[in-house]
SEKE-214291 format. One record per atom (N, C-alpha, C): residue in one letter; x, y, z; atom name; chain; residue number from 1. Coordinates in nm, 3 decimals. Layout:
BEGIN
+------+---------+---------+---------+------+------+-----+
: code :       X :       Y :       Z : site : unit : pos :
+------+---------+---------+---------+------+------+-----+
:    A :       X :       Y :       Z :   CA :    A : NUM :
...
+------+---------+---------+---------+------+------+-----+
This chain:
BEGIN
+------+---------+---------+---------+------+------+-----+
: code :       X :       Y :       Z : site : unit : pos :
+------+---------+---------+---------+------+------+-----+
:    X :   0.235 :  -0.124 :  -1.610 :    N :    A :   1 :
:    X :   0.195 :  -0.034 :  -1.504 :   CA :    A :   1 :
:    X :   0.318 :   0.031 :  -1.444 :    C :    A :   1 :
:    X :   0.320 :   0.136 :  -1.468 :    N :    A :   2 :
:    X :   0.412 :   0.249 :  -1.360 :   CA :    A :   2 :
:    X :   0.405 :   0.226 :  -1.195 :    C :    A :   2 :
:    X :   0.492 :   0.231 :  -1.099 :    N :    A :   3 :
:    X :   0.491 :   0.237 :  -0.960 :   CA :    A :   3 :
:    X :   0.372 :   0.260 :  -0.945 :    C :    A :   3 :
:    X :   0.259 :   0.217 :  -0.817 :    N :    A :   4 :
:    X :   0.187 :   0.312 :  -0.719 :   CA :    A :   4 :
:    X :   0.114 :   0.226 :  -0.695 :    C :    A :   4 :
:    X :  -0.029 :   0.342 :  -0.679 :    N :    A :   5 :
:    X :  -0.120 :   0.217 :  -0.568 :   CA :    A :   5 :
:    X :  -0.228 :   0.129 :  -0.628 :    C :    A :   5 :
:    X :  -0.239 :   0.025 :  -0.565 :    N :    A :   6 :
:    X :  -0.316 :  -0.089 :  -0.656 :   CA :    A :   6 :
:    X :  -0.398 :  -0.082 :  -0.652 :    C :    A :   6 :
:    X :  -0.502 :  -0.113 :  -0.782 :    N :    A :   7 :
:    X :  -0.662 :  -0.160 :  -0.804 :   CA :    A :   7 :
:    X :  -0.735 :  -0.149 :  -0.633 :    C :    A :   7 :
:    X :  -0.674 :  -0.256 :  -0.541 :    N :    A :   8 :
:    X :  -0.768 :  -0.282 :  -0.413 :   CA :    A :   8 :
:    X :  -0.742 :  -0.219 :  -0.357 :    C :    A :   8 :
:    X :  -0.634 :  -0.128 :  -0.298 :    N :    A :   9 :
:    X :  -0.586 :  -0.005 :  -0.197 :   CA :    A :   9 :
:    X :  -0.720 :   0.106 :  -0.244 :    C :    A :   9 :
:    X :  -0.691 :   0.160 :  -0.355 :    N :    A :  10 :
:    X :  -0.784 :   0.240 :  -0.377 :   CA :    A :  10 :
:    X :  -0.917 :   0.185 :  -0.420 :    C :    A :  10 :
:    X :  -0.965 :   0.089 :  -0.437 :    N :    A :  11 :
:    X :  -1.130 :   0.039 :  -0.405 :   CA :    A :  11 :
:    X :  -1.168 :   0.051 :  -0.293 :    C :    A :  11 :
:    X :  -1.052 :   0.033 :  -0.233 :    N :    A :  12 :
:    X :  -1.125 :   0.009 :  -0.035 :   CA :    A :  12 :
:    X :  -1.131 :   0.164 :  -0.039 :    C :    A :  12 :
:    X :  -1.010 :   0.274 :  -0.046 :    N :    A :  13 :
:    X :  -1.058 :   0.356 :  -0.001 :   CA :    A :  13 :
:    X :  -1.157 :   0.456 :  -0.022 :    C :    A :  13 :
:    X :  -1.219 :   0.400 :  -0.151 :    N :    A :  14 :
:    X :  -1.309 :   0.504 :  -0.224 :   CA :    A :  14 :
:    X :  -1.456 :   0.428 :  -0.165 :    C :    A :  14 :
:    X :  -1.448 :   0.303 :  -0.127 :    N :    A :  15 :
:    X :  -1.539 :   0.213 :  -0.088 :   CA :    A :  15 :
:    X :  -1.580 :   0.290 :   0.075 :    C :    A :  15 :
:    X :  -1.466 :   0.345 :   0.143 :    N :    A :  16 :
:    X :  -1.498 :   0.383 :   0.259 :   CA :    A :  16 :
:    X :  -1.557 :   0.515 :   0.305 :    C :    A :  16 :
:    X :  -1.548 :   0.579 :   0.146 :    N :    A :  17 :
:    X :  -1.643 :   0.721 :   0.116 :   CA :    A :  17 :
:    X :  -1.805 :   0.652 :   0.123 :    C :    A :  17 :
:    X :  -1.815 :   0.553 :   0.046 :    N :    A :  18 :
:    X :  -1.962 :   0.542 :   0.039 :   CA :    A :  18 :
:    X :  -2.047 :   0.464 :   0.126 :    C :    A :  18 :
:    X :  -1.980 :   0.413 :   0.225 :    N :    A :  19 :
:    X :  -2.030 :   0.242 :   0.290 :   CA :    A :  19 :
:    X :  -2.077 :   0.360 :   0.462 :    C :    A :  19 :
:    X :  -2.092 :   0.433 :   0.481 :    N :    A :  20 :
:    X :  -2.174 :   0.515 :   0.586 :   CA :    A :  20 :
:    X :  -2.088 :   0.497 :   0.684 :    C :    A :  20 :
:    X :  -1.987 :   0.555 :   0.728 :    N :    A :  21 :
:    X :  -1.862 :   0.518 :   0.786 :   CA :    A :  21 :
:    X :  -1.804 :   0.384 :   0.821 :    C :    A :  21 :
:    X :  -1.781 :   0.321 :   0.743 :    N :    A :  22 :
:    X :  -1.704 :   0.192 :   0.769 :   CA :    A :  22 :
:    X :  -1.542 :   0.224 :   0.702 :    C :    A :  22 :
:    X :  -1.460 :   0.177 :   0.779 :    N :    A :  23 :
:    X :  -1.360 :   0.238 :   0.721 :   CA :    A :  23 :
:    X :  -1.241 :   0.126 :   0.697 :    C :    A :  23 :
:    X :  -1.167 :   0.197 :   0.573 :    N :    A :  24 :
:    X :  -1.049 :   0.104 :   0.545 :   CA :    A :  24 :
:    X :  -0.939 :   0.041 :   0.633 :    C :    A :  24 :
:    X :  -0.938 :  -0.066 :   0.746 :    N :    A :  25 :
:    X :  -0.811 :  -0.055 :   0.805 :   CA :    A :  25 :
:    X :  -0.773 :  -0.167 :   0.742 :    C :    A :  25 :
:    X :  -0.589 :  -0.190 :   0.747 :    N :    A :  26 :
:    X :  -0.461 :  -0.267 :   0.700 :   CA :    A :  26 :
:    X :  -0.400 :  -0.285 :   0.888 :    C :    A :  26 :
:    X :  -0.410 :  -0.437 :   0.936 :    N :    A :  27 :
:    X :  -0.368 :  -0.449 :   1.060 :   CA :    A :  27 :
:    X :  -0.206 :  -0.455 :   1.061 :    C :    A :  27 :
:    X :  -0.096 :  -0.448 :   0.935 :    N :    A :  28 :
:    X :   0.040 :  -0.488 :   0.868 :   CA :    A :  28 :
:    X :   0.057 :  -0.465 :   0.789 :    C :    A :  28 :
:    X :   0.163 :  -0.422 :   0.759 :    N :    A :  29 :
:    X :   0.257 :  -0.404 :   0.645 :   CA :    A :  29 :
:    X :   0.397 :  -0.471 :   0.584 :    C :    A :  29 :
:    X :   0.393 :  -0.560 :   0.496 :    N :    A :  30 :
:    X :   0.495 :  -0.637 :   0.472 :   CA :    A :  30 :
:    X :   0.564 :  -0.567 :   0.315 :    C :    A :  30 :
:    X :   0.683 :  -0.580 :   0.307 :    N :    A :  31 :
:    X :   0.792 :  -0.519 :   0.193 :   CA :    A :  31 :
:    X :   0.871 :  -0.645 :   0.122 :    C :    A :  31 :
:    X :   0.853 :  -0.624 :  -0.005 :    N :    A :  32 :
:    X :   0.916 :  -0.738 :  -0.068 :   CA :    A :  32 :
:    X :   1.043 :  -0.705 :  -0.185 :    C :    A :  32 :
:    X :   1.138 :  -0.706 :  -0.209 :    N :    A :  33 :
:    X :   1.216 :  -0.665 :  -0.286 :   CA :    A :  33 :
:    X :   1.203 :  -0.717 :  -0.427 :    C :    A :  33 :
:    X :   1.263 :  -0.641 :  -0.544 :    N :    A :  34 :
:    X :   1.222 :  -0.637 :  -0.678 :   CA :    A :  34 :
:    X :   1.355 :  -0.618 :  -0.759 :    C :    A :  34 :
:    X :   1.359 :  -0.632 :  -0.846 :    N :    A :  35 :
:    X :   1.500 :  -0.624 :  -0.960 :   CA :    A :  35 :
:    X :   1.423 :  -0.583 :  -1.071 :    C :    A :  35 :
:    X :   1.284 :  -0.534 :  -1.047 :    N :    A :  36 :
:    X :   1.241 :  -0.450 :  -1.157 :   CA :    A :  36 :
:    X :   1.069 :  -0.429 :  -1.156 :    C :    A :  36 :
:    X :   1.000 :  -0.297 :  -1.237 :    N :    A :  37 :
:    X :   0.883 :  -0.306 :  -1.182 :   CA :    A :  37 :
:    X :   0.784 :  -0.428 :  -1.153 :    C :    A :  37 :
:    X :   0.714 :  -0.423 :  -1.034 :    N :    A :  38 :
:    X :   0.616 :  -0.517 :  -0.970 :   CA :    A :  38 :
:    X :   0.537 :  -0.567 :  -1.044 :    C :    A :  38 :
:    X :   0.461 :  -0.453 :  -1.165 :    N :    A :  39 :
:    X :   0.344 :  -0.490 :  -1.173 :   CA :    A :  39 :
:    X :   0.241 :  -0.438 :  -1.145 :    C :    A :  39 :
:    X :   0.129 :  -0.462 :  -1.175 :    N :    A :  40 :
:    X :   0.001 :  -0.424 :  -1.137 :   CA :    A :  40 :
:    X :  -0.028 :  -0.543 :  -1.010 :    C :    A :  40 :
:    X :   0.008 :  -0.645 :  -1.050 :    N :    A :  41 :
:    X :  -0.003 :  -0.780 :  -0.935 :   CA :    A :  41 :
:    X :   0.057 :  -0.748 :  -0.817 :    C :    A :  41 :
:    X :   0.169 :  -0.692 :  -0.829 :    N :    A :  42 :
:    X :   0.327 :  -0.677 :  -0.777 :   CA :    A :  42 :
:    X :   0.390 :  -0.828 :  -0.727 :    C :    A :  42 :
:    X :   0.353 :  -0.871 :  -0.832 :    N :    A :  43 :
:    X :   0.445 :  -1.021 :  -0.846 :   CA :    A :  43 :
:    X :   0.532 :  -1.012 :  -0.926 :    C :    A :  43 :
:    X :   0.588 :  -0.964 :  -0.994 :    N :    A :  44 :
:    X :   0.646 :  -0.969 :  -1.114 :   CA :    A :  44 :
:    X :   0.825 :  -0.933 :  -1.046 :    C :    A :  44 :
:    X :   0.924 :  -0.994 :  -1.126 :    N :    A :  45 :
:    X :   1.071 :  -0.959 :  -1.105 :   CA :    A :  45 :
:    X :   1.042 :  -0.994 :  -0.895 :    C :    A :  45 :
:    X :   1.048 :  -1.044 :  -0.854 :    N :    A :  46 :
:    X :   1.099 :  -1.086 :  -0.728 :   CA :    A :  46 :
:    X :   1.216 :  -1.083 :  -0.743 :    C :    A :  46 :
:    X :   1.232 :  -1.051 :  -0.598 :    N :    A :  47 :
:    X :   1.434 :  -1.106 :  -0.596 :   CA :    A :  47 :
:    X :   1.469 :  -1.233 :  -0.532 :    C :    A :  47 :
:    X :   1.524 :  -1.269 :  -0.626 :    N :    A :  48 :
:    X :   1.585 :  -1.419 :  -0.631 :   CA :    A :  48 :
:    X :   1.679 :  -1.459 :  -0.512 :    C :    A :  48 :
:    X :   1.774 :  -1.337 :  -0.471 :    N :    A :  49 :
:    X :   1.859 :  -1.319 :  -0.343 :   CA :    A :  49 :
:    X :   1.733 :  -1.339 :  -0.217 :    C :    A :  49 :
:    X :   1.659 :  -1.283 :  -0.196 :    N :    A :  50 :
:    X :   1.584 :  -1.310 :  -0.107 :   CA :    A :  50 :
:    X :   1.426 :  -1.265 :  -0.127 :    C :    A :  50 :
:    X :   1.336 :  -1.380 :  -0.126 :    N :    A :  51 :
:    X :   1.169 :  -1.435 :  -0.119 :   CA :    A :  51 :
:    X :   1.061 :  -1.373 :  -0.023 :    C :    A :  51 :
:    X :   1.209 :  -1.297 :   0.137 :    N :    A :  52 :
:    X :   1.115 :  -1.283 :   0.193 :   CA :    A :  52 :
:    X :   1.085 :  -1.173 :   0.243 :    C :    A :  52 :
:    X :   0.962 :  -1.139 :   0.268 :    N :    A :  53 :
:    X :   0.914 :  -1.048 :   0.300 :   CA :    A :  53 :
:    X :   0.880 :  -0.999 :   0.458 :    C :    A :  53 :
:    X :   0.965 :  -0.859 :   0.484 :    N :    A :  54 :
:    X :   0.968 :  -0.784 :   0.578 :   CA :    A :  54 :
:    X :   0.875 :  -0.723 :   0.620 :    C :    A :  54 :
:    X :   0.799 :  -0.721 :   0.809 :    N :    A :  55 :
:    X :   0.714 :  -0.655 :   0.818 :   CA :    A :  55 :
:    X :   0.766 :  -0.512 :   0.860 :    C :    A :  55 :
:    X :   0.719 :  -0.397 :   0.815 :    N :    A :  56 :
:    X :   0.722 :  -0.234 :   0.834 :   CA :    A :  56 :
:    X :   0.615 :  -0.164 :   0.899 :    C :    A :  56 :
:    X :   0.619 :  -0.045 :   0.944 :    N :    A :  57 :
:    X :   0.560 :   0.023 :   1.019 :   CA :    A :  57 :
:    X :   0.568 :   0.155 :   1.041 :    C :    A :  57 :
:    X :   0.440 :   0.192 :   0.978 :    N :    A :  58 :
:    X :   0.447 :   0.320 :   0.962 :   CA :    A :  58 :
:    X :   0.396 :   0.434 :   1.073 :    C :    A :  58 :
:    X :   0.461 :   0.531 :   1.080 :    N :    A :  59 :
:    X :   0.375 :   0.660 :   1.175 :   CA :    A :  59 :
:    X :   0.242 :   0.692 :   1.159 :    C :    A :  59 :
:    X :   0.170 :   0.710 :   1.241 :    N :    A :  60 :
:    X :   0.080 :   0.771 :   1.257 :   CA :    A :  60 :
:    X :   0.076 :   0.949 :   1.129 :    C :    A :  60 :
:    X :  -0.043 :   0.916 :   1.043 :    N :    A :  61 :
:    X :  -0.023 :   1.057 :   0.978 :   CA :    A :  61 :
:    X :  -0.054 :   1.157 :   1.034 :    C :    A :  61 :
:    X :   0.022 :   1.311 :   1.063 :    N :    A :  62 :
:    X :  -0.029 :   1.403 :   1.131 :   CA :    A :  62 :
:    X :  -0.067 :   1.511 :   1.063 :    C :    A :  62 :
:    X :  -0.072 :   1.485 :   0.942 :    N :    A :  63 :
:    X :  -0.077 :   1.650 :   0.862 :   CA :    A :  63 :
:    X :  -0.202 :   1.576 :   0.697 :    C :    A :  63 :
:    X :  -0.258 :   1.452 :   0.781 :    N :    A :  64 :
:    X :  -0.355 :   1.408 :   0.657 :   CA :    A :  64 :
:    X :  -0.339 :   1.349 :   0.533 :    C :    A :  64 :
:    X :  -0.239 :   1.370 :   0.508 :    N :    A :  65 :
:    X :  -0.181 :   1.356 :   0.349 :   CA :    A :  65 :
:    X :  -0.038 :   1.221 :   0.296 :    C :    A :  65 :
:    X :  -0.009 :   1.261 :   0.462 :    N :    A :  66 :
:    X :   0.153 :   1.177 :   0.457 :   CA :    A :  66 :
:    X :   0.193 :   1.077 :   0.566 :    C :    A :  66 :
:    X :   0.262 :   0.945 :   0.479 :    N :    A :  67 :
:    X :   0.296 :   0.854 :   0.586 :   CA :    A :  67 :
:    X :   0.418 :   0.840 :   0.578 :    C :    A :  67 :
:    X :   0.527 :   0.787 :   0.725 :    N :    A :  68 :
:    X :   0.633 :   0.741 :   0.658 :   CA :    A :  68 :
:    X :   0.687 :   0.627 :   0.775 :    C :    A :  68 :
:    X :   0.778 :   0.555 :   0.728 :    N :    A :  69 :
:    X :   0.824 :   0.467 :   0.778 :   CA :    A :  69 :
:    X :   0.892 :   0.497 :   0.926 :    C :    A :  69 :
:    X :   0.872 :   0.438 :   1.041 :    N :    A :  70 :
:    X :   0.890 :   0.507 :   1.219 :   CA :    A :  70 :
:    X :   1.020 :   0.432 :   1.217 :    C :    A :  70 :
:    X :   1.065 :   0.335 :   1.114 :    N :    A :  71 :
:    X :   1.208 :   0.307 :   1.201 :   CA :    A :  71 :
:    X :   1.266 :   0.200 :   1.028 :    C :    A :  71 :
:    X :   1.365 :   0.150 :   1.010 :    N :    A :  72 :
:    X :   1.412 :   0.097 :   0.910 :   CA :    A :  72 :
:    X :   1.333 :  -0.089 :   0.921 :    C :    A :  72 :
:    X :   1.360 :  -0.108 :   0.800 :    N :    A :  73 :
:    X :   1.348 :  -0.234 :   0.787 :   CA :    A :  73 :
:    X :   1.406 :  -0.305 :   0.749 :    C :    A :  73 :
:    X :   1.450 :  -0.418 :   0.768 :    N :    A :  74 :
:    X :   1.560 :  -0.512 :   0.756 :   CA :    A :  74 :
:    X :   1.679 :  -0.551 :   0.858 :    C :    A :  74 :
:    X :   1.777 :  -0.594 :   0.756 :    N :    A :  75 :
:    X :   1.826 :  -0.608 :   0.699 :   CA :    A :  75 :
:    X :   1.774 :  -0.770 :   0.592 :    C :    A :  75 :
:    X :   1.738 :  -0.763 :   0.481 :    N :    A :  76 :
:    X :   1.784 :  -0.894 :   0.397 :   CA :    A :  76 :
:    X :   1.927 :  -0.930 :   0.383 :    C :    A :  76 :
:    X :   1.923 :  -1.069 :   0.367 :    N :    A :  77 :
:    X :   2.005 :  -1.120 :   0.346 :   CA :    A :  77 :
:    X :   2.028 :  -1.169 :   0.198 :    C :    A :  77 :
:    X :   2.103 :  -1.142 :   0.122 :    N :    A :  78 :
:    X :   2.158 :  -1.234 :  -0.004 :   CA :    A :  78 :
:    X :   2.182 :  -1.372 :   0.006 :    C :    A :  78 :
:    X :   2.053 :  -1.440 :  -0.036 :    N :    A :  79 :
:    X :   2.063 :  -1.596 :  -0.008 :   CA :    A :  79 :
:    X :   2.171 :  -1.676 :  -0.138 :    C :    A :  79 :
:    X :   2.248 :  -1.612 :  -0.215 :    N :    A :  80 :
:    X :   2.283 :  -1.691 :  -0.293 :   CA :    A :  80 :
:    X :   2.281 :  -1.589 :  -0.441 :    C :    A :  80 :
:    X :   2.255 :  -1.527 :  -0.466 :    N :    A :  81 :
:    X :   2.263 :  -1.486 :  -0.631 :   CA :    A :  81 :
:    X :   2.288 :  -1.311 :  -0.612 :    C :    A :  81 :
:    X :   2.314 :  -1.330 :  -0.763 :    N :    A :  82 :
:    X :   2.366 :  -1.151 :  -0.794 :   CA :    A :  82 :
:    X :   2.290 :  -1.072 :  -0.912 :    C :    A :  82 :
:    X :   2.203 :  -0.981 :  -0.805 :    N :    A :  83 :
:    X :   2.132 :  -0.900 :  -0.886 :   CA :    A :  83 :
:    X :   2.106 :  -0.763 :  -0.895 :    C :    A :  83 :
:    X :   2.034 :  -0.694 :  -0.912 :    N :    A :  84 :
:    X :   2.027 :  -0.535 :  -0.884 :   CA :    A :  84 :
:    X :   1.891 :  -0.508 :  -0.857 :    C :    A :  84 :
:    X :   1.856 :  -0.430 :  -0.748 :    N :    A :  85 :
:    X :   1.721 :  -0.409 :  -0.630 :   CA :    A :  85 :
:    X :   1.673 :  -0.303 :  -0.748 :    C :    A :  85 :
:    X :   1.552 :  -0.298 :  -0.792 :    N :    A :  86 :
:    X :   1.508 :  -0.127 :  -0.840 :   CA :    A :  86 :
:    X :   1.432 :  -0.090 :  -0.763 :    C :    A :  86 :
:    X :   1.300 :  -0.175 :  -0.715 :    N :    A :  87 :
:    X :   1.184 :  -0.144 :  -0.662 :   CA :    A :  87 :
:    X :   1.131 :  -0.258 :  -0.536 :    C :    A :  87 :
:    X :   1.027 :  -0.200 :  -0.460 :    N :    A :  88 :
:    X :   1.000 :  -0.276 :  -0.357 :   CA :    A :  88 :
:    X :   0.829 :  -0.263 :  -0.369 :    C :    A :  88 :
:    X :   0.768 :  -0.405 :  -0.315 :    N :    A :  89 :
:    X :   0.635 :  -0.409 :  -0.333 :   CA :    A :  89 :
:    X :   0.563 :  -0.386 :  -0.200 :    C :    A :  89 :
:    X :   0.471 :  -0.296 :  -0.130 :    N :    A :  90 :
:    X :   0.407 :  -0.310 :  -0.002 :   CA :    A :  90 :
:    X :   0.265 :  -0.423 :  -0.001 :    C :    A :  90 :
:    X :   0.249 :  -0.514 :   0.129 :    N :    A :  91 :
:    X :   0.167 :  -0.634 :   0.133 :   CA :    A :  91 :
:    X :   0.106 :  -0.645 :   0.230 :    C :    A :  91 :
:    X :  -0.017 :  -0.672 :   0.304 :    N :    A :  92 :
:    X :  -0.101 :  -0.669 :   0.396 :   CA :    A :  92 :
:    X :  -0.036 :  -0.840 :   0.422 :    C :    A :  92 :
:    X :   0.048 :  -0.862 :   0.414 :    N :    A :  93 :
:    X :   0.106 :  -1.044 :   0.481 :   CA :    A :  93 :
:    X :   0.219 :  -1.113 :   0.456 :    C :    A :  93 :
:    X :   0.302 :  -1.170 :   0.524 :    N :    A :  94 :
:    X :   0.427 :  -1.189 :   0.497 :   CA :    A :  94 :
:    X :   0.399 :  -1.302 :   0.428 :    C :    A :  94 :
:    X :   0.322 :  -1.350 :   0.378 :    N :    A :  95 :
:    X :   0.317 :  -1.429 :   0.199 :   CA :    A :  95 :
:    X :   0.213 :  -1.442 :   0.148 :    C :    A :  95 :
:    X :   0.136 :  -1.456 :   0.037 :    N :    A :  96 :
:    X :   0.009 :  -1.445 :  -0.005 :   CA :    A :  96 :
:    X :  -0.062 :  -1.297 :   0.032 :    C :    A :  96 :
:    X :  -0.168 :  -1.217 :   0.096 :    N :    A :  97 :
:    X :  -0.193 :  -1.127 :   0.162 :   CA :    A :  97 :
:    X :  -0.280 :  -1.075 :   0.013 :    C :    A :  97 :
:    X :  -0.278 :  -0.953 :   0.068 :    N :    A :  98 :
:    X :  -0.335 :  -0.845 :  -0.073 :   CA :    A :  98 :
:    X :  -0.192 :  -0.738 :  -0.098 :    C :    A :  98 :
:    X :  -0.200 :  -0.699 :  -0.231 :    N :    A :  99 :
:    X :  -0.061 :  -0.605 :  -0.245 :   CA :    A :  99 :
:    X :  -0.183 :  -0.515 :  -0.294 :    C :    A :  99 :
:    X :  -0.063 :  -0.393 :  -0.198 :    N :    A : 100 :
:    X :  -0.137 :  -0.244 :  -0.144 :   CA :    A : 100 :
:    X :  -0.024 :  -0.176 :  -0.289 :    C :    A : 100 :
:    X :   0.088 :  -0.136 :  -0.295 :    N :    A : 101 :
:    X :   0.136 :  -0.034 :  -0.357 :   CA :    A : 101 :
:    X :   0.303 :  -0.096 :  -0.383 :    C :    A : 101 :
:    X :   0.358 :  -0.042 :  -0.523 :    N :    A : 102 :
:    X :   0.497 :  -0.034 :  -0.527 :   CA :    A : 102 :
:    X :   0.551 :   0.084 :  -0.555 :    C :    A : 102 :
:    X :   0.669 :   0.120 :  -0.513 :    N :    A : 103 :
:    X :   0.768 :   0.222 :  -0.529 :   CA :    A : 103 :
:    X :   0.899 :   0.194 :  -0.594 :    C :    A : 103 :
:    X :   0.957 :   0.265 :  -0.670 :    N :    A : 104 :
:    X :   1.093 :   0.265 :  -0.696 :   CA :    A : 104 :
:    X :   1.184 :   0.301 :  -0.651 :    C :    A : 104 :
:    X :   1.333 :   0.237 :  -0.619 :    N :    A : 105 :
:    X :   1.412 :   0.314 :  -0.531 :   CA :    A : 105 :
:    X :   1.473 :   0.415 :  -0.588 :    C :    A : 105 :
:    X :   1.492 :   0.529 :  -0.503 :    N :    A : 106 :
:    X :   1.529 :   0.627 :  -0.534 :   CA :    A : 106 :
:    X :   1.723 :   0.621 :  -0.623 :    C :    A : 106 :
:    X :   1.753 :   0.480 :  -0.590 :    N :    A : 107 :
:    X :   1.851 :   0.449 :  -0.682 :   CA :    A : 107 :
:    X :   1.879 :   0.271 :  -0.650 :    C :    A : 107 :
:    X :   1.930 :   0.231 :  -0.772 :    N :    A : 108 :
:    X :   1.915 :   0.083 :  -0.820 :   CA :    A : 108 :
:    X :   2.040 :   0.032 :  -0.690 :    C :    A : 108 :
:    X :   2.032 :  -0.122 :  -0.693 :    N :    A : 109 :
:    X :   2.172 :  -0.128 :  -0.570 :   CA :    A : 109 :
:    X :   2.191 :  -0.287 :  -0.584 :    C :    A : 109 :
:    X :   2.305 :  -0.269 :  -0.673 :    N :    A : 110 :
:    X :   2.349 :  -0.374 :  -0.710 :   CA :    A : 110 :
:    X :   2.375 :  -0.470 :  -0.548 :    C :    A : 110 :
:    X :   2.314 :  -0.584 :  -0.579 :    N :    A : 111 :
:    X :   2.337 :  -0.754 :  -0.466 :   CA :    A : 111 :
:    X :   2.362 :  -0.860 :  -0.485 :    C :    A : 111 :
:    X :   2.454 :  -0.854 :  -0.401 :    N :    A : 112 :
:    X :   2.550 :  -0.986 :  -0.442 :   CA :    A : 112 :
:    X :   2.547 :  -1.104 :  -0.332 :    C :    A : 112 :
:    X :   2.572 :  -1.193 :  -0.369 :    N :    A : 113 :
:    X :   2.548 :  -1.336 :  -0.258 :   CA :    A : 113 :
:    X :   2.608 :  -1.279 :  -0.109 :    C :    A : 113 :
:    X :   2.525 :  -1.295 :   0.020 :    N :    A : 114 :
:    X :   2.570 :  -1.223 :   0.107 :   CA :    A : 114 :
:    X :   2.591 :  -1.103 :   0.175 :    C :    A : 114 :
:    X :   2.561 :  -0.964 :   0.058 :    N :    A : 115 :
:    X :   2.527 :  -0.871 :   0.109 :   CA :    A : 115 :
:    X :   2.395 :  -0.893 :   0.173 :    C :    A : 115 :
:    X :   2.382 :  -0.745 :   0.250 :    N :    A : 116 :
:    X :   2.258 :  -0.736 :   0.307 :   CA :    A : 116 :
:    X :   2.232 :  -0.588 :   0.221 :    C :    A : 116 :
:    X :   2.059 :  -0.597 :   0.283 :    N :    A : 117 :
:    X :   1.974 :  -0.489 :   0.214 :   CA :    A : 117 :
:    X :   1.905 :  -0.428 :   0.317 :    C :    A : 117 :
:    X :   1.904 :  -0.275 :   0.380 :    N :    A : 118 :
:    X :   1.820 :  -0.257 :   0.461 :   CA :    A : 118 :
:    X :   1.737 :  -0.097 :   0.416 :    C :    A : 118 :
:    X :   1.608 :  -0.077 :   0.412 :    N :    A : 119 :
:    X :   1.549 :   0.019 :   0.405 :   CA :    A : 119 :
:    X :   1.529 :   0.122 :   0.503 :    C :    A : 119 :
:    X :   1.548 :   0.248 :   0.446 :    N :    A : 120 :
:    X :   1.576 :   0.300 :   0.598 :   CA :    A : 120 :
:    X :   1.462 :   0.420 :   0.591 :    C :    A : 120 :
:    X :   1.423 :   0.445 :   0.482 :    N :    A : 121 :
:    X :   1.336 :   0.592 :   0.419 :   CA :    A : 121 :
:    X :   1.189 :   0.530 :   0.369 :    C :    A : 121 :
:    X :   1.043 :   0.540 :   0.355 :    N :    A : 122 :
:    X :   0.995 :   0.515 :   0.258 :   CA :    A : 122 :
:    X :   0.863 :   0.633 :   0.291 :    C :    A : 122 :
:    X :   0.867 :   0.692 :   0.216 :    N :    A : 123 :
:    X :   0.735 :   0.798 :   0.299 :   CA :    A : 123 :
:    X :   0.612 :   0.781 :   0.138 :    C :    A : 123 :
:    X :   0.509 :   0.823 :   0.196 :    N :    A : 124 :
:    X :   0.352 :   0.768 :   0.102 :   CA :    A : 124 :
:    X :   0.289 :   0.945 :   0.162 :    C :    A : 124 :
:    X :   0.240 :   1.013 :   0.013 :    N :    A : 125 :
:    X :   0.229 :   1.077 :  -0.004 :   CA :    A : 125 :
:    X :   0.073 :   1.169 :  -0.101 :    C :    A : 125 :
:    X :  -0.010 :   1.199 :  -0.029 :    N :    A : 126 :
:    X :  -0.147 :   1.205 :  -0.100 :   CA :    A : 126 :
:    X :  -0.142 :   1.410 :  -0.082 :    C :    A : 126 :
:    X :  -0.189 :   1.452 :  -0.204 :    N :    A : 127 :
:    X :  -0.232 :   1.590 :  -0.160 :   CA :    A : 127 :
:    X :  -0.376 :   1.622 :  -0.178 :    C :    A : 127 :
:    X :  -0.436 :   1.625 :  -0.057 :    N :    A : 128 :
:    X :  -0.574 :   1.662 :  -0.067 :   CA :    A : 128 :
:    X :  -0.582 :   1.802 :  -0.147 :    C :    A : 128 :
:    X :  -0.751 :   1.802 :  -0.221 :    N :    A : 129 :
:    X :  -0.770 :   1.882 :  -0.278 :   CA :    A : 129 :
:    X :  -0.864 :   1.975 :  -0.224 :    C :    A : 129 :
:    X :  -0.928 :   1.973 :  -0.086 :    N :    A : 130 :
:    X :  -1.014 :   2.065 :  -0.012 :   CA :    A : 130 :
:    X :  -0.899 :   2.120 :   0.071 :    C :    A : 130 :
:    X :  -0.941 :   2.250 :   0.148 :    N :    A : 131 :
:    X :  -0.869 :   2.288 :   0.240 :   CA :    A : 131 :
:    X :  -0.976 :   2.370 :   0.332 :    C :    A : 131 :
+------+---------+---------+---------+------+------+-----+
């Protein structure tokens, strides 16, 4: 599977077309770091430097289509090993939860015992097809 959004992100939201307005909400958002694609699970390649997962928070969408991150997240810490970040997984729970979507970073970033990792950009992006 290529980056994006998972099996259940988009069941719920196609689920919330048909269910007579009941609608999709996510009360959190948690970010997990990767040393390579997630997955369809987005279990796959975890980073070994650090397990845990950051909660994020996104803006309010104003234009329908687009979300993005209201302030950075992090910093991780390098618990011990040396690897290289590609991708990050989004999670409705800081462990277990449901996984909503992964992205790739816009460039790889090598980590080493002790660096830190902090996200500062992540914007989610839909183009409606009515106008």
């Amino acid at each position: 599977m290529a980056e994006g959004l998972s099996t259940t992100l988009v069941s719920g939201w196609l689920n919330t077309l048909r269910s007579g307005g009941a609608s999709y909400t996510n009360t959190a958002t948690w970010i997990q770091l990767h040393t390579a694609n997630p997955g369809a699970a987005g279990t796959t390649a975890t980073s070994a430097g650090s397990t845990t997962r950051l909660q994020a928070t996104f803006s309010a969408s104003s234009s329908g289509s687009a979300l993005a991150l209201s302030g950075s997240v992090g910093p991780w810490t390098n618990g011990g090993t040396s690897e290289t970040l590609t991708d990050i997984s989004v999670w409705t729970a800081s462990s277990g939860g449901t996984f909503l979507f992964s992205v790739a970073l816009s460039a790889s970033k090598a980590w080493s015992s002790g660096d830190t990792f902090t996200l500062n950009t992540l914007g989610v992006s839909l183009t409606p097809q009515a106008s």
